[in-house]
N, C-alpha and C positions, 0 to 999 in steps of 0.2 A: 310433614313437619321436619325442619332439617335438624338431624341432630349435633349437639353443642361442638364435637369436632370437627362438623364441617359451618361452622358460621364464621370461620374465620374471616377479616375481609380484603387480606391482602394478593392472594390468590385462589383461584378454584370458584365453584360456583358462585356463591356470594359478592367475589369480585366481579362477576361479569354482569351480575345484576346492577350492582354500584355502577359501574361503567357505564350501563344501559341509562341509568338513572340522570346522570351525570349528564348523558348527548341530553335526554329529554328535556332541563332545565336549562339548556341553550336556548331553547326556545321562549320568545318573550313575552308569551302569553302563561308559561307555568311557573310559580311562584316556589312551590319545593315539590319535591318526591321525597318519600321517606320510605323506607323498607324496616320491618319488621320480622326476624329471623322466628321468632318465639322463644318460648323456655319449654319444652317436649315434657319438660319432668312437672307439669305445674296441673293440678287439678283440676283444672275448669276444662268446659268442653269445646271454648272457643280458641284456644291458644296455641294455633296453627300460625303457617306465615301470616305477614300482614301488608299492604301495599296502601298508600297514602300520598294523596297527588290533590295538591292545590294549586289552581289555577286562577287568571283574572277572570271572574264570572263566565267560564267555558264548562259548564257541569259536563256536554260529550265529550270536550276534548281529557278533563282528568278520565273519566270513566274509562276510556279506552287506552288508554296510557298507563292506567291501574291493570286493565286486560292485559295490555300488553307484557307489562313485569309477571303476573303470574302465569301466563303461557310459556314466558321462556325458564321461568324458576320447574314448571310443570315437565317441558321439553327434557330437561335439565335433570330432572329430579333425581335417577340414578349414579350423578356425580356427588349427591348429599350423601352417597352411605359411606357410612362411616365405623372402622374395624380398629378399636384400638389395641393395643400392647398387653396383654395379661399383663397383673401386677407384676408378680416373679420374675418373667422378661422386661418389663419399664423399668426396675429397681435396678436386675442386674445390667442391663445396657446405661443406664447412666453411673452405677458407679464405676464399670468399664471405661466412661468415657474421661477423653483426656480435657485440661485449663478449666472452659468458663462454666458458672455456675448452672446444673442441670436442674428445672424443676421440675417436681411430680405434680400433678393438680388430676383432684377426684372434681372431674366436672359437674357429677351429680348432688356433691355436698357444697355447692354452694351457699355460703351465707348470704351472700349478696341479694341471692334470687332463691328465700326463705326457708332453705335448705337448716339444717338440725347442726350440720357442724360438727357431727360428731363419727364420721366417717373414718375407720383406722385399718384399713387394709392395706395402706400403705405402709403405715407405721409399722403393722405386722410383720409384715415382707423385711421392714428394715429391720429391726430387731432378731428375724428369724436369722437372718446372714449375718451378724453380729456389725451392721454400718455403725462407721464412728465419724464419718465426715457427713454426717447429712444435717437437717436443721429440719421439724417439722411444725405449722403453722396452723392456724387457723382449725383447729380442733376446738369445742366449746364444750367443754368437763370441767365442772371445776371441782370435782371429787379430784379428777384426774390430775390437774394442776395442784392442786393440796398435796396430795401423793407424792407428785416428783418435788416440790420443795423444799419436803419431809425428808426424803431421798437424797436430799443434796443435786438433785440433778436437772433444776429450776434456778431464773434467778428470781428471788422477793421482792 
């Protein structure tokens, strides 16, 4: 299952899947391909990649064209691993960095994909180095939120 920092899909494995995808539906007998990365952090036991191929009533031709996407995702596979930044190294190399706005994103607390929201290892890290230029988001506390507005250091 590729993990979240490698689903990206502008480059690296996933884009050469999309590519693949993409020759395939040249073809005027397939109606779409779809690719399915997964969510790795999700509960169920089915929630590996996923390969999705419709065709004008050619059941072999999707079938093998489904083959086809997961051979080369398989091929491929050890381009998915994925090594990210320690917090204390991501913190400091972005407040190091110079102009545009850097974010930090805890890929595993996503709300999105029914993550709890309430991931603060980042916030840790920034607090621990005393950051004043940072802005953090997407935390779901509202003890916590109550706190800083108490604090003054929320807006109401």
């Amino acid at each position: 299952m590729p993990p979240l920092g490698r689903q990206g899909t502008a480059r690296g494995p996933m884009r050469r899947l999309y590519d693949l995808a993409d020759e395939m539906e040249k073809n005027p007998k397939v109606i779409s391909v779809s690719i399915f990365a997964g969510f790795p952090y999700a509960d169920i036991p089915d929630a590996g990649l996923g390969v999705y191929v419709v065709t004008d009533d050619d059941q072999a031709l999707a079938e093998r064209l489904a083959g086809e996407l997961a051979r080369v995702a398989w091929q491929h596979r050890h381009e998915f691993i994925h090594t990210a930044l320690p917090v204390k190294d991501a913190v400091a190399k972005a407040l190091a960095a110079d102009g545009r706005p850097i974010v930090l994103a805890d890929m595993a607390d996503n709300t999105g994909g029914g993550a709890a929201g309430d991931g603060t290892e980042i916030l840790r890290e920034l607090l621990r180095v005393g950051a004043r230029s940072a802005t953090v988001a997407c935390i779901w506390d509202a003890a916590a939120v109550q706190a800083c507005v108490k604090a003054g250091s929320a807006p109401r």
